[in-house]
PAVEX-416511 format. One record per residue: residue in three letters; y, x, z negated of N, C-alpha, C in turn. Coordinates in steps of 0.1 Angstrom, whole numbers, plus 2048, in hexadecimal, padded with zeros to 3 digits. Layout:
BEGIN
ALAYXZYXZYXZ...
END
This chain:
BEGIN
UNK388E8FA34388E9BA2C383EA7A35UNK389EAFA34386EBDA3E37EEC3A37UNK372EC9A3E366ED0A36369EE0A3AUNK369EE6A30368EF0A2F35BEF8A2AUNK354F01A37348F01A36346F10A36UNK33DF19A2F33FF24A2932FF2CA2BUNK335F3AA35325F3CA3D321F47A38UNK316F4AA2D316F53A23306F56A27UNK305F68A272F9F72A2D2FEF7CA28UNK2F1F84A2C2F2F92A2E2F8F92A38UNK2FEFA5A3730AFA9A452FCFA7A50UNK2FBFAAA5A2F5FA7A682EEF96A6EUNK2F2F93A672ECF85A682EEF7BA76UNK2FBF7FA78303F79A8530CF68A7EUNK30FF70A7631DF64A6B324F64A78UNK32EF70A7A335F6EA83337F67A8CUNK32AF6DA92326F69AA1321F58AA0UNK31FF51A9631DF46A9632AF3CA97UNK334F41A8C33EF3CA8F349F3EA93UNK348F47A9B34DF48AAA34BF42AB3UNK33EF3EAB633AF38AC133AF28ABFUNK33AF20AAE33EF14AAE348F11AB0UNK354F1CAB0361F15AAD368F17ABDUNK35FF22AC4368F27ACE35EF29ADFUNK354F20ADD345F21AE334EF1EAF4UNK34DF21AFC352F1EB0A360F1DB0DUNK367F25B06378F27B0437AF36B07UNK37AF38B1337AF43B1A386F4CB16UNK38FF42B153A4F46B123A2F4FB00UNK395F50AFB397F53AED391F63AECUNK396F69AE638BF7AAE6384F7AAD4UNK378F7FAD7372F81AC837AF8DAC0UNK37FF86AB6384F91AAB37DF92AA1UNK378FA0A9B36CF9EA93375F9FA85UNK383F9EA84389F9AA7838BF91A72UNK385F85A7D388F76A78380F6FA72UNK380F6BA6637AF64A5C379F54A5AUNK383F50A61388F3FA63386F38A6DUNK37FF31A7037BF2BA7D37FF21A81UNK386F17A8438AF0BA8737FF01A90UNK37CEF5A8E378EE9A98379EDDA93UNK374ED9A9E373EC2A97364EC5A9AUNK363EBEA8F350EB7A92351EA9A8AUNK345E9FA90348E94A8E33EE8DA80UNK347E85A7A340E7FA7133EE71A75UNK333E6CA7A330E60A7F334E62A92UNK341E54A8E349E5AA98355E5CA98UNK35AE63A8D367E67A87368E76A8AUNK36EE7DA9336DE8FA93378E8FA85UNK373E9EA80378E9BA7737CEAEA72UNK383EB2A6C389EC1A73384EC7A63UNK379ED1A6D373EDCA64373EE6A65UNK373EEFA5B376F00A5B36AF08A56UNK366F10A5C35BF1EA5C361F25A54UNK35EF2EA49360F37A48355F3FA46UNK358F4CA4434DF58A42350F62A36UNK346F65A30342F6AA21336F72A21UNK338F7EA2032FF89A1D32DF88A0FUNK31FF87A08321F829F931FF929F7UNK31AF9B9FE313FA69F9321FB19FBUNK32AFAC9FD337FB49FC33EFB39EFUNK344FBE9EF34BFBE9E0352FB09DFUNK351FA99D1357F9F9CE366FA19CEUNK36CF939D237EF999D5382F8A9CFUNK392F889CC394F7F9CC397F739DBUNK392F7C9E2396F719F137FF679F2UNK379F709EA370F699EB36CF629E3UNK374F629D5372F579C8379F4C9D5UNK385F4C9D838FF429E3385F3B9EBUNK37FF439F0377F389F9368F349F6UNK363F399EA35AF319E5360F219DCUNK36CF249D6370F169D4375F0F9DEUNK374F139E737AF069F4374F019FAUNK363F059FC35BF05A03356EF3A02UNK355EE9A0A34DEDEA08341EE2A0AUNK337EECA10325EE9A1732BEFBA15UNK31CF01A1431BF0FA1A30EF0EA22UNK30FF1AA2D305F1CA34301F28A2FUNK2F4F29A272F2F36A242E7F3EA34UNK2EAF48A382E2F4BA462DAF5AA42UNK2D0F5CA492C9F60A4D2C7F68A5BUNK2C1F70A5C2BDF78A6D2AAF74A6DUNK2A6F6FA7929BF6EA7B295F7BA78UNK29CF85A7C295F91A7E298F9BA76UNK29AF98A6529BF9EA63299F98A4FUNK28EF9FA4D285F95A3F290F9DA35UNK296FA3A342A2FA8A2B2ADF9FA2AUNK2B2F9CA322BCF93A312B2F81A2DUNK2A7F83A2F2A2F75A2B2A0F76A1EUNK298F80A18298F85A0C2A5F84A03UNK2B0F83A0A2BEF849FE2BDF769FCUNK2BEF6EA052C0F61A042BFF589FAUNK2B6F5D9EE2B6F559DF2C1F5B9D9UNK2C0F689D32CCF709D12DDF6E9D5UNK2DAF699DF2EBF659E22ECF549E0UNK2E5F4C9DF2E1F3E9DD2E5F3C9CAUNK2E1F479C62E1F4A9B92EDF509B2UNK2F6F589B5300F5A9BA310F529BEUNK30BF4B9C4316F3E9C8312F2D9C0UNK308F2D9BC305F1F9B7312F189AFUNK312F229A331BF1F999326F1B998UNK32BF229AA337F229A833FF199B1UNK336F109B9336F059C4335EF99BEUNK32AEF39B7327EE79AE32FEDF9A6UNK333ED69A833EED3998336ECE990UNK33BED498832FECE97A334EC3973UNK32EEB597C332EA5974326EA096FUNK324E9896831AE91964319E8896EUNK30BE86975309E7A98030AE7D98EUNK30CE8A98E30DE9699D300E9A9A1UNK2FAE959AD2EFE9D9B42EFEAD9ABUNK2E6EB39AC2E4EBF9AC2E9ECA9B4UNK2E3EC89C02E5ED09CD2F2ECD9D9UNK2FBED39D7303ED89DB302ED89EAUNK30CED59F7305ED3A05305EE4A09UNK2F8EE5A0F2F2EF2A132E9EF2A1DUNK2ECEFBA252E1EFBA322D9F09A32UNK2CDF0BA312C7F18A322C5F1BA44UNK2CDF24A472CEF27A5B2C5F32A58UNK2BAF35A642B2F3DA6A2BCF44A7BUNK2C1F49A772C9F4BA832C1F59A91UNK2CAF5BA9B2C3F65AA52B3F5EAABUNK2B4F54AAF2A5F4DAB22A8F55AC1UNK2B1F56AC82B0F5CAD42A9F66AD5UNK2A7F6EAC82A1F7DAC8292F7CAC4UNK28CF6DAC927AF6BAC2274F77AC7UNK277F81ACC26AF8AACB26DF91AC0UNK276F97ABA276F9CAB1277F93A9EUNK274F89A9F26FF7EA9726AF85A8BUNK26CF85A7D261F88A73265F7EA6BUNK26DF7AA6C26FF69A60267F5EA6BUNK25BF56A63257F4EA67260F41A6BUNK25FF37A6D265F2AA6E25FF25A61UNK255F25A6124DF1FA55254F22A48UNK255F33A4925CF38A3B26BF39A36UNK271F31A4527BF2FA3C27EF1FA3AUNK277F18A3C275F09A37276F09A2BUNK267F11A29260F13A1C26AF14A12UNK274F1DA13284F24A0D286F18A0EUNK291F10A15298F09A17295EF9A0AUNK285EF8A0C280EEDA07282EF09F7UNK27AF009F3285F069E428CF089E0UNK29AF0A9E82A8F079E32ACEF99E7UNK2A1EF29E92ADEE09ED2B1EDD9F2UNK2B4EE6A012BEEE4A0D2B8EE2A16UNK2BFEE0A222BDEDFA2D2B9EEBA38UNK2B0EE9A422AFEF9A492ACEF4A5DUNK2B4EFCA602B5F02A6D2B3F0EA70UNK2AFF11A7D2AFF18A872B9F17A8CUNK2C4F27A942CAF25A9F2CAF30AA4UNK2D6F31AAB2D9F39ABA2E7F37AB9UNK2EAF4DAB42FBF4CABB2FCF4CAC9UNK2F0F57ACA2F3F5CADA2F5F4BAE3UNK2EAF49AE22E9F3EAEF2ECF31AE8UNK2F6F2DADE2FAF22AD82F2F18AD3UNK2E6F1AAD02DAF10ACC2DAF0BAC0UNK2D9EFDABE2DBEF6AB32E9EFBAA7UNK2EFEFEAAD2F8EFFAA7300EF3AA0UNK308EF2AAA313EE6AA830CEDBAA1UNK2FAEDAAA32F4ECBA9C2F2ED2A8FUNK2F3EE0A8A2F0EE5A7E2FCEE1A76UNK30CEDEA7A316EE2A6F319ED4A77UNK316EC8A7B319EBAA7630DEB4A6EUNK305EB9A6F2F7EB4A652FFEB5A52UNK303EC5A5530CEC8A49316EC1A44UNK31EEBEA4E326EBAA4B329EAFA47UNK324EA9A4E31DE96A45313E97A3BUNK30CE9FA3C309EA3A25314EA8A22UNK31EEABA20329EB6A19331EA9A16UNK332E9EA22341E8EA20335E89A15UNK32BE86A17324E7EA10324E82A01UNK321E8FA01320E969F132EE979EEUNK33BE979F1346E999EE34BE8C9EBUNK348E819F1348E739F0343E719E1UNK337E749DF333E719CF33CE7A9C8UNK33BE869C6347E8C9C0356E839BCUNK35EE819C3364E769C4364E689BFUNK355E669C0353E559B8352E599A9UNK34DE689A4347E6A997355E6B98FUNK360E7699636AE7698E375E6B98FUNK370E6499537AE59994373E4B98CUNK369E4998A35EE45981368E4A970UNK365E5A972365E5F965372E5A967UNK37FE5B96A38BE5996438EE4995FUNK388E40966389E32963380E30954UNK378E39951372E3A94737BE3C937UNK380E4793F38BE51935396E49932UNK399E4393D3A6E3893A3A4E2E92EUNK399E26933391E1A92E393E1F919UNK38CE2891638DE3190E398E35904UNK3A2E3590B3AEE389093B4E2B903UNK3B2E2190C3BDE139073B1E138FFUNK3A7E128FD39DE0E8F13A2E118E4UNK3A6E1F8E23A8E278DA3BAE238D3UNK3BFE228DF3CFE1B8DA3CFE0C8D2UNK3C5E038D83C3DF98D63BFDF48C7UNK3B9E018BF3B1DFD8B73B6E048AA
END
């Protein structure tokens, strides 16, 4: 299954710049276009590579219909963050809040939480630091998700941030899958019951 993975901040965050540099990290032959929204790679599930897509989502931009589009396609979001900058950390419930509803399927027997990574991004820039490490844990541990640290500039933890994800996103999509197919053998069952009788 191709994961479609969905990188949602405030504008300065370094969305871009993150997935730019997953999809296109030491590919000299490629130029940055700051119009491109789609990111292409393989990352591996187990030891299966398996072909995933980035995209990028300003939630604090006018709503459009190209952003309802890729909030329903999304398998995992990354919601991100700037170390350096407690505004953009501060939206982070607000836009969590925001997209919840509209990512989830609502089955009876479905985890809650939805695959989500809370990114601290710009670590390259620790002098100018005002989001603790601690404080965005702390976040991360009250919305249910997962949290990293990275680095566009100098490529740090990246690539281990969106396979971490991505094998929560097969695994949660996996039950999805077991639940509505559960439910239809149910529904069937049900059905000849009802003819039967």
């Amino acid at each position: 299954m191709q994961q479609f993975i969905l990188v949602l901040g405030a504008p300065g965050v370094g969305k871009s710049s993150f997935a730019y540099e997953w999809s296109y990290h030491g590919d000299l032959s490629h130029t940055f276009d700051p119009s491109e929204y789609l990111y292409h790679q393989q990352c591996l599930l187990g030891y299966k590579p398996v072909p995933a897509v980035v995209s990028l989502c300003d939630l604090h931009a006018t709503r459009s219909p190209m952003h309802d589009s890729l909030l329903r396609q999304a398998t995992a979001c990354i919601i991100m963050y700037s170390i350096t900058s407690m505004a953009s950390f501060r939206a982070v419930p607000e836009i969590v809040a925001a997209i919840t509803s509209q990512l989830a399927p609502s089955l009876p027997g479905m985890p809650a939480s939805f695959p989500m990574m809370l990114v601290g991004n710009k670590t390259d820039l620790e002098a100018s630091r005002v989001v603790t490490t601690t404080q965005g844990r702390e976040l991360a541990e009250q919305l249910g998700c997962a949290f990293e640290e990275t680095s566009a500039a100098n490529f740090s933890n990246m690539r281990e941030s969106i396979t971490n994800l991505a094998q929560e996103a097969s695994r949660y999509w996996q039950r999805v899958r077991d639940v509505r197919r559960d439910m239809e053998e149910t529904n069937s069952d049900r059905r000849i019951h009802c003819i039967m009788s």
